[in-house]
Legacy VTK file of the C-alpha trace (Angstrom):
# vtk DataFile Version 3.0
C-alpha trace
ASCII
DATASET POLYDATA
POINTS 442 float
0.000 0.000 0.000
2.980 2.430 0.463
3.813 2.112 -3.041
-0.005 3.123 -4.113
0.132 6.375 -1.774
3.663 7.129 -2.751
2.434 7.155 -6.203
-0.884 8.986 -5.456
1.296 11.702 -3.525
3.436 12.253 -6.506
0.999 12.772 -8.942
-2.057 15.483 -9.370
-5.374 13.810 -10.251
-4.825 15.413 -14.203
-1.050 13.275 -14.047
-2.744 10.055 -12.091
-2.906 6.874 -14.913
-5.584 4.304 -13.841
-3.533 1.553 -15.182
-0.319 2.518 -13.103
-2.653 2.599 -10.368
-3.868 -1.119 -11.663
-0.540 -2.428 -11.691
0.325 -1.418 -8.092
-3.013 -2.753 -6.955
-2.481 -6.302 -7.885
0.723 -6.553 -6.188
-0.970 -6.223 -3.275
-2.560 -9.006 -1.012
-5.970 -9.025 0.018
-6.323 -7.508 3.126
-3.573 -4.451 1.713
-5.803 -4.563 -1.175
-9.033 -3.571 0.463
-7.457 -0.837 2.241
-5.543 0.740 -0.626
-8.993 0.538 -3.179
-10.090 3.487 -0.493
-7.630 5.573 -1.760
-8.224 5.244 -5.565
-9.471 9.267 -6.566
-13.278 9.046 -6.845
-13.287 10.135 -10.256
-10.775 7.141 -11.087
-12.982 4.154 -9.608
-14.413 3.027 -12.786
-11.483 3.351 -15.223
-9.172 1.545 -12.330
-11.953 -1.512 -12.074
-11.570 -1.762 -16.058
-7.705 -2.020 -16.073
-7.574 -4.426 -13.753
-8.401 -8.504 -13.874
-12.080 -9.301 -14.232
-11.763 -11.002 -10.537
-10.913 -7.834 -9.005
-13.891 -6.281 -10.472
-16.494 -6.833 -7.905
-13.853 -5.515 -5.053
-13.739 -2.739 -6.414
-17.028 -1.704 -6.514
-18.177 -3.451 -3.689
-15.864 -0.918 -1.968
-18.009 2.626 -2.929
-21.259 3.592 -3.427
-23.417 3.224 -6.200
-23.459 7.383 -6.287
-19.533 7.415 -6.440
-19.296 4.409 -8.890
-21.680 6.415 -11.092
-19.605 9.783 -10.857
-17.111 8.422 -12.061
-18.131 6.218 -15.039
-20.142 9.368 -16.436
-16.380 10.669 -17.068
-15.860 7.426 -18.989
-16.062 7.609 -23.133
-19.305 5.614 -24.148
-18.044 2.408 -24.805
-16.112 2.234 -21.392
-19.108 3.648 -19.772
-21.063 0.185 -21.762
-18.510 -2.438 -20.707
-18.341 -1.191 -17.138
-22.591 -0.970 -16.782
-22.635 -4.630 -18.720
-19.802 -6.181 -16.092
-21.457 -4.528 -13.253
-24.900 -6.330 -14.460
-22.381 -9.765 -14.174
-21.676 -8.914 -10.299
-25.218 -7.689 -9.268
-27.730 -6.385 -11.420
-29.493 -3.825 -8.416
-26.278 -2.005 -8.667
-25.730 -1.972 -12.062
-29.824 -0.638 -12.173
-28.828 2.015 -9.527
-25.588 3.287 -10.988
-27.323 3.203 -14.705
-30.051 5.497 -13.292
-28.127 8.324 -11.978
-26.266 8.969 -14.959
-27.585 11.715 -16.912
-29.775 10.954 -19.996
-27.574 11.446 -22.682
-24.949 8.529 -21.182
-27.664 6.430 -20.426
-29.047 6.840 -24.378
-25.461 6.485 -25.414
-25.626 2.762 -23.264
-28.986 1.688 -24.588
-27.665 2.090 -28.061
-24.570 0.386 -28.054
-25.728 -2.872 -25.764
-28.245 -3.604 -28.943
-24.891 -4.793 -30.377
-23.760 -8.866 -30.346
-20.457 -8.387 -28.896
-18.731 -9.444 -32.360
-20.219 -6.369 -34.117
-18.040 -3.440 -34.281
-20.933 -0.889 -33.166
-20.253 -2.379 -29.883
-16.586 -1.209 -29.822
-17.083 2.391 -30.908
-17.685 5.408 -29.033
-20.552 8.108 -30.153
-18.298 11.292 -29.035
-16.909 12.074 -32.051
-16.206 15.607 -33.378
-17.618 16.341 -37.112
-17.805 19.483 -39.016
-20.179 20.065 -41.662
-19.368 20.746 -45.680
-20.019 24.361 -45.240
-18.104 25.310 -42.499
-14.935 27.466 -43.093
-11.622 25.734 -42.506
-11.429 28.665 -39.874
-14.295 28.460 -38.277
-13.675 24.452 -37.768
-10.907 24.531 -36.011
-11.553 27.428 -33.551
-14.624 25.410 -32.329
-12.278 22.225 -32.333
-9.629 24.526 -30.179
-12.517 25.208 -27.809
-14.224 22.081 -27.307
-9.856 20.955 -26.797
-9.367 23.628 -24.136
-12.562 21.856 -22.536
-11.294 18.821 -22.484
-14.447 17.453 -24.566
-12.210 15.717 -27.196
-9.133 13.131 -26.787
-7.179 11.175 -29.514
-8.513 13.241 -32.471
-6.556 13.170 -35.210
-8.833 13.416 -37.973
-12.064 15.316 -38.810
-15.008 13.704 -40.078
-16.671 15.579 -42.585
-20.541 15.127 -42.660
-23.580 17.224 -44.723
-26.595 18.217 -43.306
-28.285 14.607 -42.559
-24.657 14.068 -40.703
-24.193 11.500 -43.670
-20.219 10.618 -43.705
-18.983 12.241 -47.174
-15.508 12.608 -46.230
-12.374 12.314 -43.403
-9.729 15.041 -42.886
-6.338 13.952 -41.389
-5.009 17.348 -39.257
-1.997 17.643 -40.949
-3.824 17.852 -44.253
-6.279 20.504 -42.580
-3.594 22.881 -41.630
-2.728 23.217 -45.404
-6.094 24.034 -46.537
-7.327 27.796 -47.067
-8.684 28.777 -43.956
-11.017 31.066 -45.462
-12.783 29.014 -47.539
-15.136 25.791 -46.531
-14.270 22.565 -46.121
-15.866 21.153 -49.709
-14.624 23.796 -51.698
-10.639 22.860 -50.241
-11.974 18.384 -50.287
-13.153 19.291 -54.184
-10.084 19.942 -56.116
-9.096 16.235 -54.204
-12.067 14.708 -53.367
-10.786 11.386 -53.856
-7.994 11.861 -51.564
-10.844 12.412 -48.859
-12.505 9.335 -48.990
-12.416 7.721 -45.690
-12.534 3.911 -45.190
-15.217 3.196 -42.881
-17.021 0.216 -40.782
-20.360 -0.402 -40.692
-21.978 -0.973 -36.988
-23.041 -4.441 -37.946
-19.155 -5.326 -39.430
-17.978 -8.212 -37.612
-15.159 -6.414 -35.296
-12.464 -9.073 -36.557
-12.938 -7.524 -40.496
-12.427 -4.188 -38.707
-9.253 -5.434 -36.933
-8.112 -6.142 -40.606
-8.816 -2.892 -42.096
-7.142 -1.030 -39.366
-3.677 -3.245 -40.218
-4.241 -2.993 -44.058
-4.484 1.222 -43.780
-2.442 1.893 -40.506
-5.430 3.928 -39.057
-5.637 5.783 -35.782
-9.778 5.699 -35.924
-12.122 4.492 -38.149
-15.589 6.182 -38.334
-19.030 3.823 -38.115
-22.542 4.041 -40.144
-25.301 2.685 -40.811
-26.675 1.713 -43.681
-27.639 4.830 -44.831
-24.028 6.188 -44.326
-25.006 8.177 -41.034
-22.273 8.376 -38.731
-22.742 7.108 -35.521
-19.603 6.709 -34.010
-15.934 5.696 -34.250
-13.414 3.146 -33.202
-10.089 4.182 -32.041
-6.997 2.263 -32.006
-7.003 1.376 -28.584
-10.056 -0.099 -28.553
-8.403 -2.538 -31.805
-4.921 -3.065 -29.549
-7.713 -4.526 -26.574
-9.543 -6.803 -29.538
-6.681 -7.759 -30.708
-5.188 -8.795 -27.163
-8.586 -10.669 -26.349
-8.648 -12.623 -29.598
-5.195 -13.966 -29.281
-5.683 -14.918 -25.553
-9.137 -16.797 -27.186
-7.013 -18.393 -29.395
-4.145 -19.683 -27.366
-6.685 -20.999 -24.824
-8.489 -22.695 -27.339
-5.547 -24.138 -28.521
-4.937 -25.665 -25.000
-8.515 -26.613 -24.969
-9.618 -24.540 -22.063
-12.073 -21.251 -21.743
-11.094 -18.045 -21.827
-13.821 -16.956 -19.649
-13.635 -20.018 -16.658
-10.198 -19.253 -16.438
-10.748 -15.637 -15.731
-13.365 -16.417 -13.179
-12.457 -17.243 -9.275
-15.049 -20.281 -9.607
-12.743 -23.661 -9.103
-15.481 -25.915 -10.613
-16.295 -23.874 -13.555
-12.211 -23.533 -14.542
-12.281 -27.271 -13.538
-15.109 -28.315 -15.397
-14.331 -27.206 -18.514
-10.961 -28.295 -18.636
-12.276 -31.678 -17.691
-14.485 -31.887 -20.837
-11.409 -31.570 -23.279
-9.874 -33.905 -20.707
-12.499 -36.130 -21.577
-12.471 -35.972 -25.510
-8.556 -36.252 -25.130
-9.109 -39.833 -23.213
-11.642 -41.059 -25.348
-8.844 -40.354 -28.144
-6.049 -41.897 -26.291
-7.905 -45.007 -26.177
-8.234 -45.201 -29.687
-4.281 -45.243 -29.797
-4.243 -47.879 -27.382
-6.536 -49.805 -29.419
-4.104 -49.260 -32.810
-0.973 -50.804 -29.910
-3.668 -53.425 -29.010
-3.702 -54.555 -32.765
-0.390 -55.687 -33.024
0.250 -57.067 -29.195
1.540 -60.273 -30.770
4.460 -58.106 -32.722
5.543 -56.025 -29.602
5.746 -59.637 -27.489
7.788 -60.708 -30.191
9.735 -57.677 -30.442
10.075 -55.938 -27.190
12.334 -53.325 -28.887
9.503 -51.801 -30.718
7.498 -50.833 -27.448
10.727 -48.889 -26.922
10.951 -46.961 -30.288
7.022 -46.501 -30.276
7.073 -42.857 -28.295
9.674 -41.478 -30.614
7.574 -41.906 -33.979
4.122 -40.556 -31.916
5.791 -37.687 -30.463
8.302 -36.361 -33.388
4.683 -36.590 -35.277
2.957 -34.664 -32.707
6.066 -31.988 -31.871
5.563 -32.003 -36.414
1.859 -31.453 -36.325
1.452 -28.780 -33.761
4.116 -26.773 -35.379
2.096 -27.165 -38.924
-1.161 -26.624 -36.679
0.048 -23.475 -34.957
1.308 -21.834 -38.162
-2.048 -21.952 -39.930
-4.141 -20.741 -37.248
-2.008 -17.844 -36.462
-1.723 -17.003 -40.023
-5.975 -17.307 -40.682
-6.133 -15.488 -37.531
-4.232 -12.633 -39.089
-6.365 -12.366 -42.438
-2.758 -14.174 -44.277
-4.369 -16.998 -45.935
-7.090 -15.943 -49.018
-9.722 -17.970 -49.558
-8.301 -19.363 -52.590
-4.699 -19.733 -51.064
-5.678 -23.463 -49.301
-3.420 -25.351 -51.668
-0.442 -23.743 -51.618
-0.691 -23.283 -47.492
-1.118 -27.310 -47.671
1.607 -28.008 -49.920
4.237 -25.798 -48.022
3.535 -27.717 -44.828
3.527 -31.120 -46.104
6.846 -30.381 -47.817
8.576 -28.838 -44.638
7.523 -32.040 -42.814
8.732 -34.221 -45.368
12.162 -32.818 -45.486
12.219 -32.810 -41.613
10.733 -36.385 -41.974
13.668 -37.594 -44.208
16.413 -35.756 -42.130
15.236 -37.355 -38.736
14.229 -40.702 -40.522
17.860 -41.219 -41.374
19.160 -40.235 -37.801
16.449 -42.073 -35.940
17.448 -45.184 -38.138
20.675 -45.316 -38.084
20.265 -44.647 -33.741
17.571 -47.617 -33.977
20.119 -50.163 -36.044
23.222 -49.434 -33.514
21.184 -49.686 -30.500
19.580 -52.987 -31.314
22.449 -54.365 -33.606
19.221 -54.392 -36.074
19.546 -53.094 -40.085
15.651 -53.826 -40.849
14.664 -52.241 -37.367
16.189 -48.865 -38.265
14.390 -49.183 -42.180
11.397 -49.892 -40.168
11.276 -46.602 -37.429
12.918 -44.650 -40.808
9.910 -45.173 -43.081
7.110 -45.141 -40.470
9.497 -41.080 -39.476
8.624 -40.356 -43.084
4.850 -41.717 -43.182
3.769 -39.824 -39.598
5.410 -36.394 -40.168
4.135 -36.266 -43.838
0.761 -36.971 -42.421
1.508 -34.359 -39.346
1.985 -31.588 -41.946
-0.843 -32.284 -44.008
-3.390 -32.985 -41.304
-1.947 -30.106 -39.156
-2.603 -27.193 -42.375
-5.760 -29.341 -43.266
-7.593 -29.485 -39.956
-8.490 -25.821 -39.152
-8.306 -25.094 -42.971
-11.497 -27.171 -42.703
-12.747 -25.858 -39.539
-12.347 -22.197 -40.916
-14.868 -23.332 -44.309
-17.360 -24.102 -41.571
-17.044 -21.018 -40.190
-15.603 -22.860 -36.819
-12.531 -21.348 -34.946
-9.802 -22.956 -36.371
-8.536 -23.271 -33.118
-10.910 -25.227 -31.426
-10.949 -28.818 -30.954
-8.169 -28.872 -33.449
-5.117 -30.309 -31.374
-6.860 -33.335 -29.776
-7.800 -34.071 -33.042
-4.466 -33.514 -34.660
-3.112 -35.385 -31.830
-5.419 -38.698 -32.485
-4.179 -38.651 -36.370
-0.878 -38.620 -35.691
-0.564 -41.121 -32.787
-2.813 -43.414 -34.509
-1.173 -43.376 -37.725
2.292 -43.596 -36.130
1.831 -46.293 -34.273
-0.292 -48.006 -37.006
2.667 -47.445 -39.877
5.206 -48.444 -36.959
3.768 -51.288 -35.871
2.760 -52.389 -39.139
5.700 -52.105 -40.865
7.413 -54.453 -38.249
4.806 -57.184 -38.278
5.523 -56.923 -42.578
9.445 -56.652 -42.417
10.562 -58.152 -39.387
8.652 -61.339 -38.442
LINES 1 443
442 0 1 2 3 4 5 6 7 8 9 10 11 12 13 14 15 16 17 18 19 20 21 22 23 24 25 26 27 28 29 30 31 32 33 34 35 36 37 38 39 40 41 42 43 44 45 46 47 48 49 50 51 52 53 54 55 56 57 58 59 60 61 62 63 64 65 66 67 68 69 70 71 72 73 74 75 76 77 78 79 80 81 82 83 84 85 86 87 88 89 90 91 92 93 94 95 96 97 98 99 100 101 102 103 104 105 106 107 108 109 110 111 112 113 114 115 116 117 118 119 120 121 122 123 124 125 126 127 128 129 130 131 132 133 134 135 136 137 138 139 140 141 142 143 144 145 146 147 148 149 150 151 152 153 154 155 156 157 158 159 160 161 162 163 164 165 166 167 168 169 170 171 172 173 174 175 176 177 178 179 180 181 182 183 184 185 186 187 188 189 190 191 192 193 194 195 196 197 198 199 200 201 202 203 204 205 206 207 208 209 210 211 212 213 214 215 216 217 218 219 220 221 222 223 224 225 226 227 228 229 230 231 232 233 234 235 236 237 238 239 240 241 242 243 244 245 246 247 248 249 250 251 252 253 254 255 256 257 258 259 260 261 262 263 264 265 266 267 268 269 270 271 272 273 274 275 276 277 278 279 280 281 282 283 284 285 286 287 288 289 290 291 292 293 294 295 296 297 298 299 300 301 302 303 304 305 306 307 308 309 310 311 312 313 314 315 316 317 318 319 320 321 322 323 324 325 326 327 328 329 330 331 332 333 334 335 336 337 338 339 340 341 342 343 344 345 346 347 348 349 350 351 352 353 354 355 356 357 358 359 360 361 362 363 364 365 366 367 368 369 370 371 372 373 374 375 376 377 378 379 380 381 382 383 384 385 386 387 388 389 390 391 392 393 394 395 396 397 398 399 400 401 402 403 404 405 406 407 408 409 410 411 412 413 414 415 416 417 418 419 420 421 422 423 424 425 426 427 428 429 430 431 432 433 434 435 436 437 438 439 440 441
């Protein structure tokens, strides 16, 4: 707690960061905790209880009243002040009902209106402040009132002026720099008409899935992207930092998913629900393991025969595993990340099985050659060598293949795909292993 009112000393409420005072917050133990959440600044409460983990949520606000709590998220931008009311409904609704209703009318419109968004639509990412000017406005005239409404501390993170006509339909997008150029004494369409083209912003619409918007903000290296309908009436826009947080959740999903666990148990205090969804992947992953066993069960009478096969087994399953996830990984990050077209499947497919192959072939010899020295056995090391070659070709074509399908399906890729993945490989390596043998050596 010294650290949090060493750092609240040292800082005026204009210089105080709510995520420095995150960070110093959850180094904290519990009962230091509950004293030092008394000294967050009022006005601070809500943006704090955002930057910090989703279980320290309800400590927070279980710590002020619901008249504090809902000072302070009416100095929140719109979509803050959304994801704050919506995770306060998640702890206890009363409170969220109570906060919600002393909030002035405007910031309670400005809620209702983006909640009616599915979480994977951008409208529910974007904010409704947003500064415009109109066609017929002097250059001059815009930016004194944009200088004002600055000095007010209305605006933050404006860098580039939306240009709308009388039904505040989007016609065009001004960066600043390109503003200060313009006569100042003429409006803004008769400077954006000897260019008009160059004005053409790139927009979402509020029903985009967020994920396409992600994409346009990489392909144009925007700051903020403005939002319409589908009449081309601006309703908002989405700022960079709201695409760095998408971006951050979406590859969290994804590694989780991976693992075959839940983003949202694991972020939850509840035991049983982190348990119990774990234990359902668990579950998949021994029904799959069985069907291994079964493959070994096959050929019992060739392993009693040949105890030095039960040794070499783990090596062919595993380098075809280690082989597939790599293949596996590659793909999903890269359809994650908008890399593969629609049309690109074949050439995706045909890099990865020819990576594996090569590997296959370099680690076939080695393996062999190790296999025929331990066990003072040519054939053995021709057997592990081809069965190397057979699993890690079929590692790098099921591992691009897999969420290639699951993508077409409109399934994330991610999902599901490494027990899966896991099952091919085992089961063919053990099958071409064991197979071989019984063929070659007995």
């Amino acid at each position: 707690m010294d650290k949090l009112t060493q750092y609240l000393n040292a800082h005026s409420h204009d210089e105080l960061h709510p995520s420095e005072i995150a960070n110093l917050l959850k180094d904290l133990n519990e009962k230091n905790f509950d004293e030092a959440v008394q000294a967050i600044p009022k006005e601070l409460i809500a943006d704090v209880a955002l930057e910090l983990p989703d279980r320290y949520f309800e400590d927070v606000v279980e710590s002020f009243t619901p008249e504090e709590i809902a000072e302070s998220v009416s100095e929140l931008e719109s979509d803050d002040q959304t994801d704050f009311i919506q995770e306060l409904e998640e702890v206890d609704t009363n409170i969220a009902k109570e906060v919600f209703d002393q909030l002035d009318k405007e910031d309670q419109k400005d809620i209702l209106q983006l909640k009616q968004y599915d979480e994977n639509e951008a409208g529910a990412y974007m904010q409704v402040e947003v500064y415009t000017a109109k066609l017929d406005q002097t250059v001059n005239d815009v930016i004194k009132e944009f200088a004002e409404l600055r000095r007010k501390d209305e605006l933050e993170n404006v860098n580039y002026l939306f240009v709308t006509d009388k039904k505040n339909i989007l016609r065009y997008g001004v960066g600043l720099d390109n503003l200060l150029v313009f006569d100042f004494d003429k409006t803004l369409q008769e400077n954006i008409e000897k260019n008009p083209e160059k004005y053409k912003p790139v927009v979402g619409h509020d029903h985009d899935d967020i994920k396409e918007v992600v994409k346009k903000f990489h392909e144009y290296d925007l700051n903020s992207m403005p939002i319409v309908d589908d009449y081309d009436v601006l309703l908002g826009r989405i700022t960079s930092d709201d695409i760095y947080d998408v971006i951050s959740e979406h590859a969290t999903d994804q590694m989780y998913n991976l693992a075959g666990v839940s983003d949202d148990a694991e972020e939850d205090d509840d035991l049983f629900k982190a348990g119990k969804a774990r234990a359902i992947w668990l579950g998949i992953n021994l029904i799959t393991a069985i069907a291994a066993s079964l493959v070994i069960g096959i050929f019992e009478g060739t392993i009693q025969s040949y105890v030095a096969l039960a040794v070499l087994m783990p090596i062919v399953a595993s380098m075809g595993g280690n082989a597939g996830t790599q293949s596996l990984t590659v793909v999903v990050r890269q359809l994650a990340l908008g890399e593969i077209a629609k049309n690109d499947a074949y050439r995706t497919i045909k890099k990865e099985v020819i990576l594996s192959l090569v590997n296959g072939f370099i680690f076939a010899i080695i393996i062999g050659i190790i296999a025929a020295l331990w066990f003072d056995k040519g054939m053995l090391g021709v057997v592990i060598a081809l069965s190397m070659v057979i699993n890690l070709f079929s590692a790098g074509f099921f591992g691009s293949m897999i969420p290639l399908l699951l993508k077409k399906f409109n399934i994330d890729p991610a999902i599901g795909s490494t027990v899966i993945l896991t099952t091919i490989t085992d089961v063919v390596g053990f099958f071409s292993f064991l197979g071989l043998a019984t063929l070659i050596l007995l």
